[in-house]
N, C-alpha and C positions, 0 to 999 in steps of 0.2 A: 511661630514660623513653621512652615510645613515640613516635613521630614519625609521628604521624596516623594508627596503623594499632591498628583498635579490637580490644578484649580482652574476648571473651565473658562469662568470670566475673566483671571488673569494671566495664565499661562496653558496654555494646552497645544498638545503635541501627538502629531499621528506620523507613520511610517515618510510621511510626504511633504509635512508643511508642521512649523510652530508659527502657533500665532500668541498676541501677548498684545497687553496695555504695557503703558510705561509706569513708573512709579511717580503720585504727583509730585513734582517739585518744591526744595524748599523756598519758604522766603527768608532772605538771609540779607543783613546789611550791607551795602555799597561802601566802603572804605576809600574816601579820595582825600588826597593831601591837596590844600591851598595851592594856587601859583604864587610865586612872589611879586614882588611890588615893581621889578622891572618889566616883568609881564602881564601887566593887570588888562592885558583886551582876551588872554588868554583863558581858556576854559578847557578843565578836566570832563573827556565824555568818557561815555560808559555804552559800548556796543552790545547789544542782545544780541546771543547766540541763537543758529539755529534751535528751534524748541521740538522735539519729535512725541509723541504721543501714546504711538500703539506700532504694530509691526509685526509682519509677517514675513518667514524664510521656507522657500522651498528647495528642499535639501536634493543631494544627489539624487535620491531616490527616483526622481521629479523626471529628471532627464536619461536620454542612455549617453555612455560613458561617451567622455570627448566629442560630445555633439550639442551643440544646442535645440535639438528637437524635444520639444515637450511631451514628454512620457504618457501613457493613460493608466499610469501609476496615480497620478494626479487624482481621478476619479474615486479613486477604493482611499487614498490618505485623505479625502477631502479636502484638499488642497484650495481650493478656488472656493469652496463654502465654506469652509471657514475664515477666509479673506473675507467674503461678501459679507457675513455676519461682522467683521469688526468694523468695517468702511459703512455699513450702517450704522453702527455705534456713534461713528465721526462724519456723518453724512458733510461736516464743511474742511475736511481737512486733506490738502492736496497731499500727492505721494509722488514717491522720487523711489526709481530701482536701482541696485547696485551688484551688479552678477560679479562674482568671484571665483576664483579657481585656484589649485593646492599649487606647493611650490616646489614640485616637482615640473622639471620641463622644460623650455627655455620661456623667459621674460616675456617676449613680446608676443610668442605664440599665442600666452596664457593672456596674455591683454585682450586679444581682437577675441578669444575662445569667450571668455567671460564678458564683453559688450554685446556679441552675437547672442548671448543668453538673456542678458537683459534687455536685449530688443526685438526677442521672441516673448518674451511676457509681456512687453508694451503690446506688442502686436493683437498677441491672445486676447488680453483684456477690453483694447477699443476695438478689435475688429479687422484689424487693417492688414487684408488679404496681398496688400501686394509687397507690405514687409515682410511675409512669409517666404513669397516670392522669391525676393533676393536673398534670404535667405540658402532657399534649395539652391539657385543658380552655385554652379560650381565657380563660375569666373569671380563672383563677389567673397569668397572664402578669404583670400589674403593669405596671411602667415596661418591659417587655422586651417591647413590640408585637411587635417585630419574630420573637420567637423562634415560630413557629408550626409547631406540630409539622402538624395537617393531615392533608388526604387526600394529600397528597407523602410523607410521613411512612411511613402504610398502602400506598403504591404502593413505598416502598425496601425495605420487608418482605417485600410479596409475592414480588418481583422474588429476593432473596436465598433464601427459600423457595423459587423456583422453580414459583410459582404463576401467577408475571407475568412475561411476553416480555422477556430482558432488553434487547432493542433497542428497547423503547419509551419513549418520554421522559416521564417521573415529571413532569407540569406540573399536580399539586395540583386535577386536575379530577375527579369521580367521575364519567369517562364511561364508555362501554357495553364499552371491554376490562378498568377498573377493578373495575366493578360484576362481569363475569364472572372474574373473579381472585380476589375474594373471595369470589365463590360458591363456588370451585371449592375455596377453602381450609376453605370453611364446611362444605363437604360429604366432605372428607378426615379420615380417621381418623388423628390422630397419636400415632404412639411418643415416650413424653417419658423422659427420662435413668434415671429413676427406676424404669422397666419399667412405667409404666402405661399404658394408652393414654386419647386424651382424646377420647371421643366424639364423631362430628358434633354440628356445632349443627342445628338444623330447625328451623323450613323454612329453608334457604338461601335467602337475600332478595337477596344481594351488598349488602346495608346496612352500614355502617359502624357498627354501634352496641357500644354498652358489652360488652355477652358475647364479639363478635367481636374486640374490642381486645384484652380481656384475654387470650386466647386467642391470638393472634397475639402479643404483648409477651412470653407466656409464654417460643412456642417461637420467636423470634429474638431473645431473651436466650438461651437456652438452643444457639443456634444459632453464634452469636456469641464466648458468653463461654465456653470449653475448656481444658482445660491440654495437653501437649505430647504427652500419648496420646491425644486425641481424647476423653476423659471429661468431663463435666461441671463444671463451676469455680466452684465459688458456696460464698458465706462467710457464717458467720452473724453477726448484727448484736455480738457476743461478743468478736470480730474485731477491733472498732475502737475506739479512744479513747471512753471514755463511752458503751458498747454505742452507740454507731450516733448518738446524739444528737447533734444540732446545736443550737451549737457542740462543737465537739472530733471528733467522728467524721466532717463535713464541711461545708465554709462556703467562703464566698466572698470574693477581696481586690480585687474588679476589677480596674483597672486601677493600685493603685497599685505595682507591682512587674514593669515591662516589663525582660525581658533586655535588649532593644536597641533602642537609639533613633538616630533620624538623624542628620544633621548640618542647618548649617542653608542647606547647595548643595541636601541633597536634597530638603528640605520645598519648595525655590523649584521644582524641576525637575519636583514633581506639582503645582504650582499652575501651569504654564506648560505642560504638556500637555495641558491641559485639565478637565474635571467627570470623562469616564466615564475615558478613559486615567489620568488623576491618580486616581483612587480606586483602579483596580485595581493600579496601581505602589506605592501608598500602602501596601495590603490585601496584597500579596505580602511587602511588606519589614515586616511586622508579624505573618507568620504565627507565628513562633514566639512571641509574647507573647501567642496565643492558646492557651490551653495548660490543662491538667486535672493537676497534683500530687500523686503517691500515697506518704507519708512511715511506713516503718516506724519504729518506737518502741523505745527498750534495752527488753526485757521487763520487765512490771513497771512501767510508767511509769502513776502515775495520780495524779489533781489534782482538785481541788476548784473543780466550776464559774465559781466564781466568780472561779480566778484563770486562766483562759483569756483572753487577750485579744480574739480573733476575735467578731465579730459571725453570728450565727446566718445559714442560709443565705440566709434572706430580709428578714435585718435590713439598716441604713440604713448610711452610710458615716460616722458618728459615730465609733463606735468605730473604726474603721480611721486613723480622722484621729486620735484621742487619741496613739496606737500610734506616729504618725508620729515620724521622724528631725525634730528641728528646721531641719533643713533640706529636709523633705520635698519639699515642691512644686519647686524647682530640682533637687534628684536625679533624679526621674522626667518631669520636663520640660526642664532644661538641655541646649543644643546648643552642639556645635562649631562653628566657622565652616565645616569642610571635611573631619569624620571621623566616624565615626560614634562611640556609647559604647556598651559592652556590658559588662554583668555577667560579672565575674573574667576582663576581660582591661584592660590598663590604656590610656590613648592615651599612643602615643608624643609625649614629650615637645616634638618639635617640632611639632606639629599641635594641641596644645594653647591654642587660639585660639577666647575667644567674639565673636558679632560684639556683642554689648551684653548687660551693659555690659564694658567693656575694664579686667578684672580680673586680673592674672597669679594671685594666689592664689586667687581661687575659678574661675580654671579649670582650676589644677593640682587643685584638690579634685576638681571634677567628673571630673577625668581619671583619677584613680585606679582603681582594678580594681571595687571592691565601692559604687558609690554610685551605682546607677540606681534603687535599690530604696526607697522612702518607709518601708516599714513594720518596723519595729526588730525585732519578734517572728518577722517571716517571713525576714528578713535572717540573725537567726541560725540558723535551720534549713538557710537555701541555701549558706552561707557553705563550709561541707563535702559540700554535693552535686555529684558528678556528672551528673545530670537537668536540673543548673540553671546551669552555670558548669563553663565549661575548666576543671578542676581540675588541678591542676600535682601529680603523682604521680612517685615513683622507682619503676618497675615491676622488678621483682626474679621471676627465676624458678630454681628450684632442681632441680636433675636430678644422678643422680648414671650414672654407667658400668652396666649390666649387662651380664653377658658371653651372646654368643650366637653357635652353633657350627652348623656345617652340619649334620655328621654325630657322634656319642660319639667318642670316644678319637680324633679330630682337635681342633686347636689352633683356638684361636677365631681368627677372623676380621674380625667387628667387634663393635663396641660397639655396645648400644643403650640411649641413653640413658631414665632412668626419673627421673617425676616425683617429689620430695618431698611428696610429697600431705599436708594434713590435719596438719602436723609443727606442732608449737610456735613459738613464737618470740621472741626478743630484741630488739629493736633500738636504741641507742642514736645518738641523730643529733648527731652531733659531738663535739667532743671537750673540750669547757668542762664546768666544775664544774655548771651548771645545765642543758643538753645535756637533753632530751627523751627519755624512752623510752617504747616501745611493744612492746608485749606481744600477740601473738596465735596465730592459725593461720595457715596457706599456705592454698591454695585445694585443689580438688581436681587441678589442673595443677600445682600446687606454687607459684603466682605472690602473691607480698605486694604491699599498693599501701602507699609509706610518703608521707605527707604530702611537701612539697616546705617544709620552711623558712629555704633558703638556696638561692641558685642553685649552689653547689657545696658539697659537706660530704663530711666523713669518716665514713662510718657503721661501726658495731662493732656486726653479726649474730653472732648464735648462733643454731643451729637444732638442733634435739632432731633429730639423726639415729638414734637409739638404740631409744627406743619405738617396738611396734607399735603405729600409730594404730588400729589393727582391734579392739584390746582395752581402751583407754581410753574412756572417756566423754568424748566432745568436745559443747559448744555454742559455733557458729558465734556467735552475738550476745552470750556473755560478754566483755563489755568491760573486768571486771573489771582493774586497773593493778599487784595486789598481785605482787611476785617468785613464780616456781614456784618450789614446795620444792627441785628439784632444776635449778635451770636453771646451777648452777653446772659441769653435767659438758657441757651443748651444745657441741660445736663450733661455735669463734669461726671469723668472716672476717670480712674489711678488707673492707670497697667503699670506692671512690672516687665521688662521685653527682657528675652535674654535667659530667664530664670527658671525654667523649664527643662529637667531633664528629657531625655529623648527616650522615648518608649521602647524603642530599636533602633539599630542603626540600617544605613540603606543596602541596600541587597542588587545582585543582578537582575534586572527588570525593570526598577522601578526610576521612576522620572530622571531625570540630567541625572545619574546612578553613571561616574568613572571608575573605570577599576584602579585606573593610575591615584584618584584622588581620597575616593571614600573608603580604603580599608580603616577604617577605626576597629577600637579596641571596643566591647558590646558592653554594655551600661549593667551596673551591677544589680542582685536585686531589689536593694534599695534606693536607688536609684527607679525603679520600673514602677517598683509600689509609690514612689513620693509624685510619681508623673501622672502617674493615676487619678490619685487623690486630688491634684490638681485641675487637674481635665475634668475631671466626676464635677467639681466644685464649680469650676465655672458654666457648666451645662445645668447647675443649677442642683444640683444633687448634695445633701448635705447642710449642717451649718455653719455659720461663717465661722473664719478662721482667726486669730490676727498674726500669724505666722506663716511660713511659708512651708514647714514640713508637718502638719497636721498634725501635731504631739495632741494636741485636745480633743482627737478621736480617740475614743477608746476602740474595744474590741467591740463591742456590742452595735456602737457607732457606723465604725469600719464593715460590716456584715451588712447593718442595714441600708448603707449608701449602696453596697455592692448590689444587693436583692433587688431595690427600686429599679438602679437600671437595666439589670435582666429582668425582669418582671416587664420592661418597657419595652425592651426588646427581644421579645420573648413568641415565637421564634424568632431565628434560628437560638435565642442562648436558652438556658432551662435555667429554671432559679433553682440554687446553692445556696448564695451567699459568700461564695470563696471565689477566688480567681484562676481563672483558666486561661490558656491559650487563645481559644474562642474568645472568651472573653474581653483578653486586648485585641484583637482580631477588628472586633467590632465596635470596639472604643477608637481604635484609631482612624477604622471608616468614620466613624461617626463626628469625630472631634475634628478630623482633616490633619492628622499628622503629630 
C-alpha cells in the first residue's frame, strides 16, 4: 500500500483538481430468503446500485471565494487535463457533478452557492455560453448575494488573455485601464479551436455589454478548459447523466456533506481570535469542503427522473433533507472535544470525547470513518472514491525481467524490468469460503488498486501473463464480475497485504498527509531494515526467503543485496554496501511507498 506517495493512474492530485479511478469492485454473494407459501407469485429482487468508476474534484483552489466563477487557477493545477485524460480513459461512461460548500453560513445560501458551481462547470465543459450568462446577471443570484460574478469577473479574464496588466489589482471597478483592456479585446481578432476566427466587435466602446461577454466566456473557457496536448476539451451535453439535465447531469448538496469538521478546541480558538482573524482561520480549515465533484458512471447507467434523489441545481434543501441519514444533522455538525472528524479516516479511539452531551456511544458513532456526510445517496457514491476519502488500497504492481545487452553475442548484463500492462486479472481477498473476488485489468504501469478489507489478508492473484493485450479488445470500465472463460491457466501468486512495515511515516507535504490524523509514533530500526529487505526482495533483489523477516540472510547476504541496487542506481547512490539515508530515499521512490 503506498505510504503517502501519490500514484498517477490511480490517484493524483495538484493545487486544483484530484483526480482518481475507483477501486474495482467486489463480487460478492446475493443473500435472499424464500417467500413463503402464502406468497408464492411473490419474488425477492435485488436493485443495482449506482456503479461510479473514476472521479475528479475541483477543490477551492478552482474558484474565488463565495463565487462560483471558475478560477485560472485551473490552468497552472491542471485541472481540466487531468479530467480529460481520465473521461478518455472511460470514453463510455456518463458523468454527473455535484458542487458543495462548507457548513459555515446559512443552509439555503450554501444550496443555491453550491448548484451555481456546478452549473458553471456543466457550462465550462459543453460550452454553453449563455449559462454563464445567467450566471453574471445579478437578478439570477437568488439567496447567493454574495456570488457576484462582476466587472472583477471581466478583469480575471482579460488579465489571463493577456489583454490586462497582470500586475493590476482586479477590484471589480470599470476604470480607465479596465475600460481600455476590453477595448483592446474588442478590437482583437481571435483564433477559436475550431479554425475560425471571430471578428472584431465595432465600435470598441471598452463597455462591458452582452456581445463582449459572450465573447470573452467563449475564448477563456476555451483558454482554460484543454487536454494534455494543448487541444480543445469540451463535451457534449450526450456526456452526462440525463444529456446534461438537472437533476442528474448537475446539482447542488451544499453543505450537507463536509470532509472535515473541527473539533470543538478549534471552533473556540476562531471565536477568540477575533471577527477578521477567526473567519480567515475558520475559511482555511474548511477549504476543502468547498469543493465541485465530477463522478463517472459504469457505462450504460440510466434512470428514470424521477428516481434521482438530488434536487435540481436551483432547487430548495427539501429534498436533500428527505435524503438525509436519520442522524443527519449531528454527522455533519457533531464535534470532538479535541480532534478533528474527517470523512474515511476514523478518530482514534482515545480522543473520542464530545464536550455535550457526554455520550460514549454516540461518540464512538460519530468517530467512525464514514459519518460526517448527512446525505445517504451522496454517501454511497463517496464511500469508494478517491476525490473524496483516504481510500485504504493494496497497491500491487507487476513487472516482469527483460533481458538487455550492451552489444549482440555478449552476455546480458542487466535486467530491465517491464510493466504487465493492460493484463487481466483475478483477485481473491482472503482465504474463507465467502472471501471477495475481483476481476480486472492492471493499468498501463501494470498497477491494480485492490480494496483494503482487512488490515491484513492473504490475497490469491492470477494475472493473464500469456495474452497479447495488443490484440484483445480491452474496456477499462467493464466491471463485469462474471469468471474469464480462460482465467483457469493465469499464473497464481500469494501476496501477503498488510504485512509490510512502513519505511516512514508520513510527513508535512506529502499526499492526503493530516496533521489531525497521521502523527504516528516512527517505526523503529528494525522495523526500517525488515521493510527493506522486503521491498529489495520483491524488486527482485535477493534470494527467496520462506519467511517474512529474512533471518536466512546473512551479513554477507544483506551487503550484497544492498550493493546490486546501488550499483543499479548508481547515480545518484554510490555503492557501500551499507545503508544510508539516500539510500531509503531511493528505495521508496523506487518501490512507491
Amino acid at each position: 500500500m503506498s505510504d503517502g506517495l501519490p500514484l498517477p493512474e490511480l490517484v493524483d492530485e495538484t493545487d486544483s483538481v484530484i483526480t482518481g479511478r475507483h477501486p474495482v469492485r467486489a463480487s460478492l454473494p446475493i443473500l435472499a430468503a424464500p417467500t413463503d407459501s402464502s406468497r408464492a407469485a411473490a419474488l425477492n429482487t435485488h436493485r443495482r446500485p449506482f456503479v461510479t468508476v473514476a472521479c475528479s474534484s475541483l477543490k477551492d483552489h478552482s474558484f474565488a471565494f463565495d463565487s462560483s466563477f471558475i478560477s485560472p487557477n485551473v490552468v497552472a493545477g491542471k485541472a481540466f487535463i487531468n479530467f480529460a485524460s481520465m473521461v478518455k480513459a472511460f470514453p463510455k461512461s456518463p458523468i454527473a457533478i455535484f458542487g458543495h460548500a462548507d457548513p459555515s453560513g446559512d443552509l439555503h445560501y450554501n444550496q443555491v452557492l453550491s448548484g451555481r458551481r456546478a452549473k458553471a462547470v456543466f457550462a465550462l465543459l459543453t460550452r454553453n455560453v449563455d449559462m454563464w450568462e445567467e450566471l453574471f446577471d445579478p437578478a439570477q443570484r437568488g439567496l447567493a448575494v454574495g456570488d457576484e460574478w462582476g466587472t472583477r469577473s471581466i478583469q480575471i479574464m482579460l488579465q489571463q488573455l493577456g489583454f490586462r496588466d497582470k500586475n493590476l489589482t482586479n477590484n471589480g471597478k470599470l476604470d480607465e485601464e479596465t475600460r481600455a483592456a476590453i477595448k483592446a479585446f474588442q478590437s482583437a481578432p481571435i483564433l477559436l479551436p475550431e479554425g475560425r476566427v471571430s471578428a472584431p466587435i465595432t465600435p470598441a466602446t471598452g463597455a462591458s455589454d452582452r456581445p463582449t461577454r459572450r465573447r470573452l466566456f467563449t475564448v477563456y473557457m476555451n483558454a482554460i478548459c484543454q487536454d494534455a496536448t494543448g487541444a480543445d476539451f469540451r463535451l457534449p451535453t450526450t456526456a452526462f447523466l440525463r444529456d446534461g439535465k438537472s437533476p442528474g447531469g448537475f446539482q447542488g448538496c451544499g453543505e450537507f456533506n463536509p470532509r472535515r469538521l473541527p473539533s470543538q478546541e478549534t471552533i473556540k480558538t476562531w471565536k477568540d481570535a477575533g471577527q477578521t482573524l477567526g473567519k480567515q482561520l475558520r475559511d482555511d480549515f474548511h477549504r476543502e469542503n468547498r469543493r465541485v465533484l465530477l463522478y463517472l458512471f459504469k457505462p450504460g447507467t440510466v434512470f428514470d427522473a424521477k428516481e434521482w434523489p438530488c434536487p435540481a441545481a436551483t432547487g430548495n434543501v427539501d429534498a436533500c433533507v428527505k435524503r438525509s441519514w436519520s442522524n443527519g444533522v449531528p454527522r455533519r455538525e457533531g464535534a470532538m472535544r479535541a480532534h478533528a472528524r474527517r470523512f474515511g479516516r476514523a478518530v482514534p479511539d482515545a480522543k473520542r470525547e464530545l464536550v455535550a452531551p457526554t455520550n460514549p456511544a454516540f461518540s464512538n458513532e460519530l468517530g467512525r470513518e464514514e459519518t460526517t456526510f448527512a446525505c445517504r445517496f451522496y454517501h454511497g457514491l463517496a464511500i469508494h472514491s478517491p476525490c473524496e476519502r483516504d481510500l485504504k488500497m493494496w497497491i500491487v504492481r507487476l513487472q516482469i525481467d527483460g533481458i538487455s545487452v550492451d552489444r549482440p553475442g555478449q552476455p546480458a548484463k542487466s535486467a530491465k524490468k517491464i510493466d504487465l500492462a493492460n493484463r487481466r486479472f483475478v483477485a481473491r481477498m482472503g482465504t474463507t469460503r465467502d472471501a471477495p473476488t475481483i476481476r480486472g485489468r492492471t493499468t498501463d504501469k501494470g498497477r491494480i488498486g485492490l480494496p483494503v478489507f482487512e488490515d491484513t489478508v492473504s490475497i490469491d492473484l492470477r494475472i493473464d501473463a500469456f495474452t497479447d493485450p495488443s490484440l484483445e479488445p480491452k474496456d477499462p470500465t467493464d466491471l463485469d464480475t462474471q469468471p474469464f472463460a480462460d482465467e483457469g491457466i493465469f499464473v497464481p501468486l500469494t501476496l501477503s497485504g498488510g504485512v509490510f512495515p512502513r519505511l516512514r511515516n508520513k510527513a508535512a507535504g506529502d499526499f492526503d498527509f493530516d496533521e489531525d490524523f497521521d502523527q504516528e509514533d516512527a517505526p523503529t530500526q528494525d522495523e526500517v531494515q525488515r521493510a527493506e529487505f522486503q521491498r529489495l526482495h520483491n524488486l527482485g533483489y535477493g534470494a527467496d526467503d520462506t519467511g517474512l523477516n529474512f533471518s536466512k540472510w546473512d551479513a554477507r547476504q544483506r551487503r550484497f543485496v544492498i550493493e546490486r541496487f546501488q550499483r543499479d542506481h548508481s547515480p545518484p547512490l554510490t555503492v557501500t554496501g551499507t545503508r544510508s539515508e539516500a539510500f531509503d530515499i531511493e528505495l521508496f521512490r523506487e518501490y512507491g511507498g
